[in-house]
N, C-alpha and C positions, 0 to 999 in steps of 0.2 A: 224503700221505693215502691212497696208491692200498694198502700192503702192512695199515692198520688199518683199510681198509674190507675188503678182502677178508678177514680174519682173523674180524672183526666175521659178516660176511656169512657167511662158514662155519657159527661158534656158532649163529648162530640157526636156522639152515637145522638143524642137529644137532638142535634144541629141541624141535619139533613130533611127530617122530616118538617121540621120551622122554615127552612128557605126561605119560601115562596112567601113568605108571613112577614121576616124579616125586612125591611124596605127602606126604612130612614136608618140615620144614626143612632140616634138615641133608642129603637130597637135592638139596636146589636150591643149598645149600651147593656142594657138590663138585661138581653136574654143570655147574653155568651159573655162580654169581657167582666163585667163584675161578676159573676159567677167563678170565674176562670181564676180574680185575685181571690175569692172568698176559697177558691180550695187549696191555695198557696198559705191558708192561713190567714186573711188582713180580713179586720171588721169595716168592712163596707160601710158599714152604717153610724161608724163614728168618723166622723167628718176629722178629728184633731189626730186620725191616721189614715186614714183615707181621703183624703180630700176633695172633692168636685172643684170645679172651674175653679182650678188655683190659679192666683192671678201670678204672670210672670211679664211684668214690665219690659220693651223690650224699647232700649234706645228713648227716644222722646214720647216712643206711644207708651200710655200708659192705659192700664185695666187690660193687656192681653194674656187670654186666660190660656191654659192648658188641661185640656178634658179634664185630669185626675192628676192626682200627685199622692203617694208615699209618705208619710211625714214621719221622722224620728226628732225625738228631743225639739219640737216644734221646726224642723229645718226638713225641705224636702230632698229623699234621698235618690226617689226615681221618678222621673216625670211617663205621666202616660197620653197617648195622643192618638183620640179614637177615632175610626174614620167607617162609614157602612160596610157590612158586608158584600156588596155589588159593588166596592172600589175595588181598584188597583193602588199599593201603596209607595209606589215611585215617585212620583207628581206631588209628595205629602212632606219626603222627609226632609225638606229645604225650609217647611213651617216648623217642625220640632227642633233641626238645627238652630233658629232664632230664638228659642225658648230656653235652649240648655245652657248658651252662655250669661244667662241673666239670674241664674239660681245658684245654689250650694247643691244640688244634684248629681249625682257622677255617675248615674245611668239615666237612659231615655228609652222608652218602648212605642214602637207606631207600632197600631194593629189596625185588622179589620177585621177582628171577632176570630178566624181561622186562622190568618198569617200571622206571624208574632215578628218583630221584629228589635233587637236588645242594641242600643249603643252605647260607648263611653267615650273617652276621652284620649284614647292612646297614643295617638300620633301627634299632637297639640294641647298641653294642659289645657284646662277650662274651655275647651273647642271642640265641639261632635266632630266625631268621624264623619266624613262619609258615607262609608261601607259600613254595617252590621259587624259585631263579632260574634252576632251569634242568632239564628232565625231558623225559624219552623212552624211546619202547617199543624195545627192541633187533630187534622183528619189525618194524620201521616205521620203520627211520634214513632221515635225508635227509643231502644231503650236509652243508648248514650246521651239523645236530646231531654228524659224525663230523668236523666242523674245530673244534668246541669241546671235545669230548673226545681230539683230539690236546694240550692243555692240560693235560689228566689224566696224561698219558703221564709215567714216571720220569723219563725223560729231558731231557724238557722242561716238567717242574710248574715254577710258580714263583708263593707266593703273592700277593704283590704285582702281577703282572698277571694273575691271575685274577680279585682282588677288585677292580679297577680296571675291569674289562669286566661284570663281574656285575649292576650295577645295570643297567647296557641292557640287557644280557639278558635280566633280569628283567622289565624295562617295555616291553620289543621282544615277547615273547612273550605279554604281557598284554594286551596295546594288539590285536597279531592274533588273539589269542582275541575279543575283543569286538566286534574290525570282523566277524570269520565270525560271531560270532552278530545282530549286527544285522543283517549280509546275511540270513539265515535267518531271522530273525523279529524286524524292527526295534519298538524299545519307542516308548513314547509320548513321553518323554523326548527322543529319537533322530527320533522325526516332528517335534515342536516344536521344536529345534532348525532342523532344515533349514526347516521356514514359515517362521521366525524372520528369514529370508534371503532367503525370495522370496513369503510371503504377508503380506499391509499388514493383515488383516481380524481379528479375534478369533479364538485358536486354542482353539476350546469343543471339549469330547469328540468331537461330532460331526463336526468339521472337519476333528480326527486321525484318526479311524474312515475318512472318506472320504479322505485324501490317503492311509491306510497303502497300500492296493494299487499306490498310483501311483509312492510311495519306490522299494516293492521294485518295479516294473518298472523305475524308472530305474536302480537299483543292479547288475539284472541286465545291461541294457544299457551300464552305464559299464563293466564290467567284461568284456564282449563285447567291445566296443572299444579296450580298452585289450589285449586277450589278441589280438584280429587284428593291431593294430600290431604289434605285438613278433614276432608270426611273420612279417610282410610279406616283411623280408630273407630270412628263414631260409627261405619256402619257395618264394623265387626262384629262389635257391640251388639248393634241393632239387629242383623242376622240371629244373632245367640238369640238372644231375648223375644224375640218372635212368635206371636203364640198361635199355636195351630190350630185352635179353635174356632169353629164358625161362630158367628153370632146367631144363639136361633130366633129371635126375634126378626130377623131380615126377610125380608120375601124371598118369594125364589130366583125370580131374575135377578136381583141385587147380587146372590151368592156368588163367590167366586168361581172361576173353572176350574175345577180342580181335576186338572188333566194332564200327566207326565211328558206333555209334549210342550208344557210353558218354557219356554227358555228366555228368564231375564236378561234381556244383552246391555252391556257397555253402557250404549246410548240412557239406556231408562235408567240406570245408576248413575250414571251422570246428572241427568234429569232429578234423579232423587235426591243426589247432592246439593244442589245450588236450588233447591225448594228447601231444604232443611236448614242451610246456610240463611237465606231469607225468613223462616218462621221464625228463627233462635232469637228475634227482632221481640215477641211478643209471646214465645211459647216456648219450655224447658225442651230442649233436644230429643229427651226420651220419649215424649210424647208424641215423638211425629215418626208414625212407619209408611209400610209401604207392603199392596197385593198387586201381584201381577197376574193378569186374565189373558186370553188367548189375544183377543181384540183391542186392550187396551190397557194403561199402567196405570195404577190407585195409589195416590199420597192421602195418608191419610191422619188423623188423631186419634191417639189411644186406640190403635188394631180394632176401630168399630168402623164399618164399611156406613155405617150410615153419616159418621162425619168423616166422608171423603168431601178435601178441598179443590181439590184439580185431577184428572184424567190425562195422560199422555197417550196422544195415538202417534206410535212411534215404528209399528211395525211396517207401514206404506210406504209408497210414493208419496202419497195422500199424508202429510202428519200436520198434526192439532192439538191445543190444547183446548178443555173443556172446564168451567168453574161450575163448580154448585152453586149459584145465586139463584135467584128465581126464575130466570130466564135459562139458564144451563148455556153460559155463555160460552160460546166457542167460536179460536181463532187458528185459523189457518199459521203455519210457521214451516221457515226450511230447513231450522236444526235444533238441538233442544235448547241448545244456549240464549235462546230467546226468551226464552222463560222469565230470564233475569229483567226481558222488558217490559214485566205484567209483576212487576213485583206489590203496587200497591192495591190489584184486584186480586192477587194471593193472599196476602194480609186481612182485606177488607173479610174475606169467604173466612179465612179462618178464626177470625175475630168474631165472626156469628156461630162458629160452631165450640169456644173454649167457653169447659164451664166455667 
């Protein structure tokens, strides 16, 4: 997985600064989505596997083509259906569902160069889904999303176990969309249930009105606790391992305070936790410590203060988080559990700082 994440990881880094350059389709054509199949492995530029405007006859219309097609054993395997990057791809996938039941195909992919979108056939033979089983932004891979598109790869496609994993996938991605959003704003539905389990009395509007605050505190809390467990080991570890050393290349304000009155609290290992939980996306666990200063809390890479990712100011009223970007962005927050909602400008910072 290590040479199609880095290959991955390149492209997109390439992306941001093209944007603005970017403008039709057939721009996003050549600069991102064929790129993107040439490092899954397919020769782009042999037409008898990679196809351009493959024609997919649909009904009485005839010559209606499909950006790109996949082709094995001259039958096409995945159709592809490219749209600019300044679209939205909602409004799109009602065009690729007319296309997929007219071929031997039994995936379909709508993109706009960053969103990827993968479909099959699950719920209805020879009939696109609806829904995706499986989509992701190429500025925002995780590693679980670059071990399912090692699947995609030429070398290793094979239909039969990809549509054998598809339905989980499908229902594993769906299932976590729903738990994040009742975490964020549990429905009424979602409050009756749980009374359902621990209140004996009528659950009348009002009963759900008043248990909602208390859901989301405990859901905050179950999941506090379940994110300190799971770092317990690792940051016992990381204690031990901890190297006392400054760095003397550092300037001097950079240095740490090394003053017997730091007292690491709770909060800032909490903090430390659910950033380290968050890197492990893109960066080995060992790699990621942490100095604590009189003024504020340092996550950092490989115990070098000069790749610090984020600062916690957590000792105030006043608390914040700080990125290393160019700007030294910083956002006001009223607990550390916030953290978890800057997850992909902690990625972005650490991703400029891994060798």
């Amino acid at each position: 997985m290590g040479e199609l994440k880095e290959k991955l990881k390149a492209l997109a880094q390439r992306i941001e600064p093209l944007r603005e350059k970017i403008t039709t389709e057939e721009a996003t054509k050549t600069s991102i989505i064929m790129p993107f199949f040439q490092i899954l492995g397919y020769d782009i530029f042999n037409p008898s596997e990679f196809t351009p405007e493959y024609i997919a006859d649909v009904g009485i219309k005839k010559g209606e083509k499909v950006d790109f097609a996949i082709v094995k054993n001259d039958l096409p395997v995945i159709l592809i259906e490219a749209k600019s990057i300044t679209e939205e791809l909602l409004k799109h996938d009602s065009q690729l569902f007319r296309y997929f039941g007219t071929t031997t195909a039994k995936f379909a992919i709508l993109t706009n160069g960053t969103h990827y979108k993968f479909f099959t056939d699950l719920d209805e033979q020879n009939k696109m889904d609806n829904s995706p089983f499986f989509e992701f932004n190429l500025l925002d891979l995780n590693n679980n999303q670059i071990s399912e598109l090692e699947k995609f790869k030429k070398d290793k496609f094979n239909v039969d176990n990809i549509f054998s994993t598809a339905s989980e996938l499908k229902y594993t991605n769906k299932i976590k969309t729903l738990l994040f959003e009742m975490w964020d704003e549990p429905s009424d539905e979602f409050i009756t249930f749980i009374l359902n389990n621990i209140y004996d009395g009528r659950k009348t509007k009002n009963i759900i009105t008043q248990f909602t605050p208390i859901v989301k505190q405990s859901l905050n809390q179950f999941i506090n606790e379940l994110v300190n467990k799971k770092l317990s080991a690792a940051l016992k570890s990381t204690s031990e391992d901890k190297k006392a050393k400054a760095d003397e290349e550092i300037q001097e304000e950079e240095m740490p305070e090394l003053d017997s009155g730091i007292v690491t609290t709770e909060e800032e290992i909490q903090g430390f936790g659910i950033a380290k939980i968050i890197l492990s996306e893109i960066v080995n666990e060992e790699r990621v410590f942490y100095r604590d200063n009189k003024s504020y809390f340092n996550i950092l890479i490989d115990d070098n203060i000069r790749k610090w990712i984020c600062r916690l100011g957590l000792d105030y009223n006043k608390k914040y988080i700080q990125f290393n970007d160019g700007d030294k962005t910083t956002v006001s927050i009223d607990k550390v559990t916030e953290l978890m909602l800057y997850k992909g400008k902690l990625l972005e910072v650490a991703r400029s700082l891994i060798d």
